[in-house]
N, C-alpha and C positions, 0 to 999 in steps of 0.2 A: 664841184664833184664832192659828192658828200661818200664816207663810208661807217655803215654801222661795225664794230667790231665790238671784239669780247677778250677779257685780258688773258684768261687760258682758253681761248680758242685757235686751234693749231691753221683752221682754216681760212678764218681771219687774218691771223699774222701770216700767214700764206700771200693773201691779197695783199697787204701792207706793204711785204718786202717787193714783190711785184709792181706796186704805183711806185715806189720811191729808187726802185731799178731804176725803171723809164723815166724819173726824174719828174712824176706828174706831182702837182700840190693839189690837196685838197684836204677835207673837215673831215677829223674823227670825233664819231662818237660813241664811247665807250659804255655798251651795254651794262647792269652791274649782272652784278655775279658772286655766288656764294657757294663753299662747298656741300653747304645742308640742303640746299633747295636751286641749286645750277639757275639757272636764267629764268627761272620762277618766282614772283611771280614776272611772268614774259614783258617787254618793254612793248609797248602800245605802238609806239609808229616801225616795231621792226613786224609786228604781229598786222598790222594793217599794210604793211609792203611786202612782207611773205608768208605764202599760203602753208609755208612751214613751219614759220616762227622761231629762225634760226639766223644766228649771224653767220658768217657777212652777206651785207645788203648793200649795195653802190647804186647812188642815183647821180644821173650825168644827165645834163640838159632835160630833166622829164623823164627818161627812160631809167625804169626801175630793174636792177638784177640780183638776181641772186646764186647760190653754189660757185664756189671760187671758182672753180674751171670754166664754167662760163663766163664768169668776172671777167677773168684774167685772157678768155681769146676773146672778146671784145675789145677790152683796152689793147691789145696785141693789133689789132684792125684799126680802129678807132684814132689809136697815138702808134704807128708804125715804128717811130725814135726809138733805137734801142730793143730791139723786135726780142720777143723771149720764145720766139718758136723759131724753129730752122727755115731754111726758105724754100728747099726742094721736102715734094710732095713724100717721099720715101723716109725721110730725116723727120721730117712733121710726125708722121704716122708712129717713127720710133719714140717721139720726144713724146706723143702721148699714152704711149702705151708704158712708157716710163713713171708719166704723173698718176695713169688707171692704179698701176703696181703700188705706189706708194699710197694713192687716196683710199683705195679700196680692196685691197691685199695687206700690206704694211703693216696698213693702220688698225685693220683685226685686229692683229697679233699685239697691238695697244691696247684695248680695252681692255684685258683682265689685269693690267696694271697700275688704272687708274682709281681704282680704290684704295691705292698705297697714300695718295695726296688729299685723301677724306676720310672726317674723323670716325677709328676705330668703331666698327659696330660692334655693341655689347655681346653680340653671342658667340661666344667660342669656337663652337663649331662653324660657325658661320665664317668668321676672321681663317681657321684652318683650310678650309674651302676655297677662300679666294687666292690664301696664296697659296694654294697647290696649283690652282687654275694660273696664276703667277708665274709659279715658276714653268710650268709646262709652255706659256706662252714663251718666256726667254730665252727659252730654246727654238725656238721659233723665230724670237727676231736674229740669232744670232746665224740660222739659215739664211733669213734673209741680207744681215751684211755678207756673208759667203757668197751669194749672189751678186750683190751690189761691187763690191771687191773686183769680181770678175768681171763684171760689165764695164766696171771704169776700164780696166788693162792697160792705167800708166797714162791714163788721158787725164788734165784737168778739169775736165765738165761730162758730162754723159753725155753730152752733144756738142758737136764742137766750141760753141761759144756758153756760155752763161744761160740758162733757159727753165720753162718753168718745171722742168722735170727736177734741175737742181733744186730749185727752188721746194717742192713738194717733197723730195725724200730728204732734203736738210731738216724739215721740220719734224719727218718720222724719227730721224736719228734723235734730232734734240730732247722729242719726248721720251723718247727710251730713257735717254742718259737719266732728264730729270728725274722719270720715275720710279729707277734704279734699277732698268734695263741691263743688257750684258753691254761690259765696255767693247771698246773696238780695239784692245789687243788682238794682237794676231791677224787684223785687219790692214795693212799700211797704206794702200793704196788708198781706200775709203777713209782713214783717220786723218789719211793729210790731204783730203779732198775737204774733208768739215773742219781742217783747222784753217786753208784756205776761205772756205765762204764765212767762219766766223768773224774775220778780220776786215769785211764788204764793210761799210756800212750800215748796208738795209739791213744786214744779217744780225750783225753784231746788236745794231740797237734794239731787235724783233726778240733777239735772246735775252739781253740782258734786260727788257721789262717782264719778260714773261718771269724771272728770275726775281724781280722785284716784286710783282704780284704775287709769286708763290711763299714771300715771305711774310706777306699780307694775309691770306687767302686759304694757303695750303697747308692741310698738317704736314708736319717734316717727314720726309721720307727716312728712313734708318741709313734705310743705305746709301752709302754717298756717291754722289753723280761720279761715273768713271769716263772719264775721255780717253785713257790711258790705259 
């Protein structure tokens, strides 16, 4: 089992901490990547496996996949051990509507903040722009822990065991934090749900390279990561 991944790719190390849940082995290989020109120019055998040209790519016996969520309910099929979706059909349906929220709601409210971790653009107005757009989004993710917060209600997982919905909004939270997002005060039930999966292994290690790469890779963000 091979997997392409990307060292600030949230959906990559998404798949990562997922194979190494389930305890699967297999080959990474780490696309490069730059903040001036992102995954440009694009890696040849991730552009000849998908028609998107984006990580992550998993290939398993011949069979090529791509977009984590279909990764990851393959592997959920595939290596049953350690199942990361629930097992009744009503539980399932919440656990992905969990992962839809974080991949493609959440993570909106991400992008105007990722120009904090790429070097300053020279035009003033332009730097003013983004972080108004910035700060508008932080209020937005801090909706969404309010959300999140409420949905846990004193439970340690969003679903009763460990699954890929944790897995998916652990990574939303993380990029926030890194890109100097709103902390999770005032949050408690959600702060000590991510101080819990930090401490996983798969978690723990998924954070602390993406932590390594951004001191390689990333301009500093000013503002310092808030967990607190």
């Amino acid at each position: 089992m091979t997997l392409y991944s990307g060292p600030l790719s949230l959906f990559a190390r998404k798949v990562e901490i997922a194979l190494r849940e389930k305890g699967l082995s297999f080959e990474r290989i780490m696309v490069p990547f730059n903040q001036t020109t992102g995954y440009d120019p694009k890696h040849p055998e991730v552009t000849a496996l998908n028609p998107k040209g984006q990580v992550p790519v998993l290939t398993d016996c011949g069979l090529v996949l791509y977009d984590s969520t279909v990764i990851i309910d393959y592997l959920d099929e595939a290596y049953p051990e350690v199942p990361l979706y629930p097992a009744s059909p009503g539980d399932r349906a919440r656990c992905r509507l969990d992962e839809l929220y974080a991949d493609e709601i959440m993570f909106n409210a991400l992008r105007p903040l990722m120009h904090r971790t790429s070097p300053p653009s020279s035009d003033q107005t332009r730097r003013m722009a983004q972080e108004a757009d910035a700060m508008i989004a932080e209020a937005t993710l801090s909706r969404h822990y309010a959300v999140l917060d409420e949905r846990l209600a004193g439970r340690e997982f969003f679903s009763q065991n460990l699954s890929v919905a944790d897995i998916a909004l652990f990574m939303d939270v993380l990029f926030s934090l890194r890109l100097g997002g709103p902390s999770l005060t005032g949050f408690d039930g959600l702060a000590a749900w991510f101080a819990r999966l930090s401490q996983r292994p798969a978690f723990a290690l998924a954070a602390a390279e993406i932590a390594e790469a951004d001191r390689r890779l990333s301009f500093p963000v000013k503002r310092a990561l808030k967990t607190a």
